[in-house]
C-alpha positions in Angstrom: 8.4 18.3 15.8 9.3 15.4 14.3 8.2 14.0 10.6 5.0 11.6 10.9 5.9 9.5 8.5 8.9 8.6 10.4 6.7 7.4 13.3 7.6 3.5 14.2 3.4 3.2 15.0 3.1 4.5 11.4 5.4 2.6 9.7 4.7 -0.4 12.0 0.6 -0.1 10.8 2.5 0.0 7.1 4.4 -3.1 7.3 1.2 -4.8 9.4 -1.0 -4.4 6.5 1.1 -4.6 3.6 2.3 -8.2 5.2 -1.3 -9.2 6.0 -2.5 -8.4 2.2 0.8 -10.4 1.0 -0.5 -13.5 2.9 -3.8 -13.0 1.6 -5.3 -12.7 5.5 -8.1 -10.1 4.1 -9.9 -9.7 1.5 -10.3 -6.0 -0.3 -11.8 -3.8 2.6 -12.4 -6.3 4.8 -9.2 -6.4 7.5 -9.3 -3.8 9.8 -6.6 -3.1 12.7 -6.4 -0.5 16.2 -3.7 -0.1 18.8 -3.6 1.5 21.5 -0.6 4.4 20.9 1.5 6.1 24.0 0.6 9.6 24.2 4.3 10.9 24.8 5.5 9.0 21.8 2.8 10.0 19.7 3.2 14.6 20.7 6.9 14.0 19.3 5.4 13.7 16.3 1.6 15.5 16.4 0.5 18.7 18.3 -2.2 17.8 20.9 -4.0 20.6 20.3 -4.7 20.2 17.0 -7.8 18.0 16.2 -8.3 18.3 12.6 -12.4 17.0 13.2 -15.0 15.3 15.4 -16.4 12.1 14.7 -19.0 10.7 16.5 -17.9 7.2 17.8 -21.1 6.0 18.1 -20.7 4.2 21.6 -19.7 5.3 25.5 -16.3 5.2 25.6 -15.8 7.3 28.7 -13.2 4.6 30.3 -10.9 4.9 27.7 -11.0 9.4 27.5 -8.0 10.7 26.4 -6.3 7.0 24.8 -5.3 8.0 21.2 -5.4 5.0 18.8 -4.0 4.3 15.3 -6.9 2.7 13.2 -7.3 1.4 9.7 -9.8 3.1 7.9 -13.6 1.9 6.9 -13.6 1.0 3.3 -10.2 0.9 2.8 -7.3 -1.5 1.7 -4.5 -3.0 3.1 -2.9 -3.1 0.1 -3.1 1.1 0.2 -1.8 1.7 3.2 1.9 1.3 2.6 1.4 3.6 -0.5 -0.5 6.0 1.3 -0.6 6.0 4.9 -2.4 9.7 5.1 -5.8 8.7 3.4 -5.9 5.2 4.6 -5.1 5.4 8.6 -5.8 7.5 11.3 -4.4 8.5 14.9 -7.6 9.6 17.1 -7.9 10.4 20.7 -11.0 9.5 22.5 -12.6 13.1 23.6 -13.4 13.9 27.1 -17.2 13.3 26.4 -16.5 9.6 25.4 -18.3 9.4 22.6 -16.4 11.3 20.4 -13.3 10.6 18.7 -11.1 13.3 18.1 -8.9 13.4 14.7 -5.4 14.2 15.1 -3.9 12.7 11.8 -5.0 11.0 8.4 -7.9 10.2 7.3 -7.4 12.7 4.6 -9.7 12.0 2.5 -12.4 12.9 4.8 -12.4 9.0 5.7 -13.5 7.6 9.3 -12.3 4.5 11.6 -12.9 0.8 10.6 -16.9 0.1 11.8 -15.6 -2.5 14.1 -14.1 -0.1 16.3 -16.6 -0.2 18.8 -15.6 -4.2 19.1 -11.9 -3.6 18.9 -12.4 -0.8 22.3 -14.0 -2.8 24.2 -12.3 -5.1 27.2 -12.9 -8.5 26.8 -13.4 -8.6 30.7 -16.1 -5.7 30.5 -19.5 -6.6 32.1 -20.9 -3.9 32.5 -19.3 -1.7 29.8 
């Protein structure tokens, strides 16, 4: 398996952030980003079967079972997440139920995904979602 840290989505997320805070387009906690990630690309680098935790999601997200993101964290900095990718972002797959997320990486510090999730998931075309 592959070294996570060495992931282009990771250190693409790194560089995002780090430029975003250099150009002053946030302000302490309150930039957030999510992207959707390709499953083959990501189980070069993660084991599928290992979710490290639950967390609710808060919302039905049952079109969208089985997509695995990479999302900043709630509370955190951009300015942090070059430094310390682990505690600061996290790779989650939506759960078969929908409204769970299921943690595959980061979020170390017992962290969760931005608040705005729920916005970034959503289709802009969804009526009935």
């Amino acid at each position: 398996m592959k070294n996570i840290f060495d992931a282009p989505f990771v250190k693409e997320m790194q560089d995002t952030t780090a430029n975003m805070y250099r150009l002053g387009w946030d302000e302490r906690n309150g930039g957030n980003i999510s992207y959707m990630l390709d499953a083959d690309e990501v189980y070069q680098y993660l084991d599928e079967s290992n979710v490290i935790r639950k967390i609710p999601l808060g919302f039905d997200a049952t079109k969208l079972t089985g997509k695995i993101f990479i999302v900043t964290g709630t509370g955190k900095y951009f300015k942090n997440v070059k430094g310390d990718p682990e505690n600061n972002l996290g790779i989650i797959r939506i759960a078969e139920n929908g409204t769970d997320a299921e943690l595959l990486w980061g979020f170390a510090d017992g962290g969760r995904f931005t608040s705005e999730l729920p916005a970034h998931l959503k289709p802009s075309d969804c009526r009935d979602c």
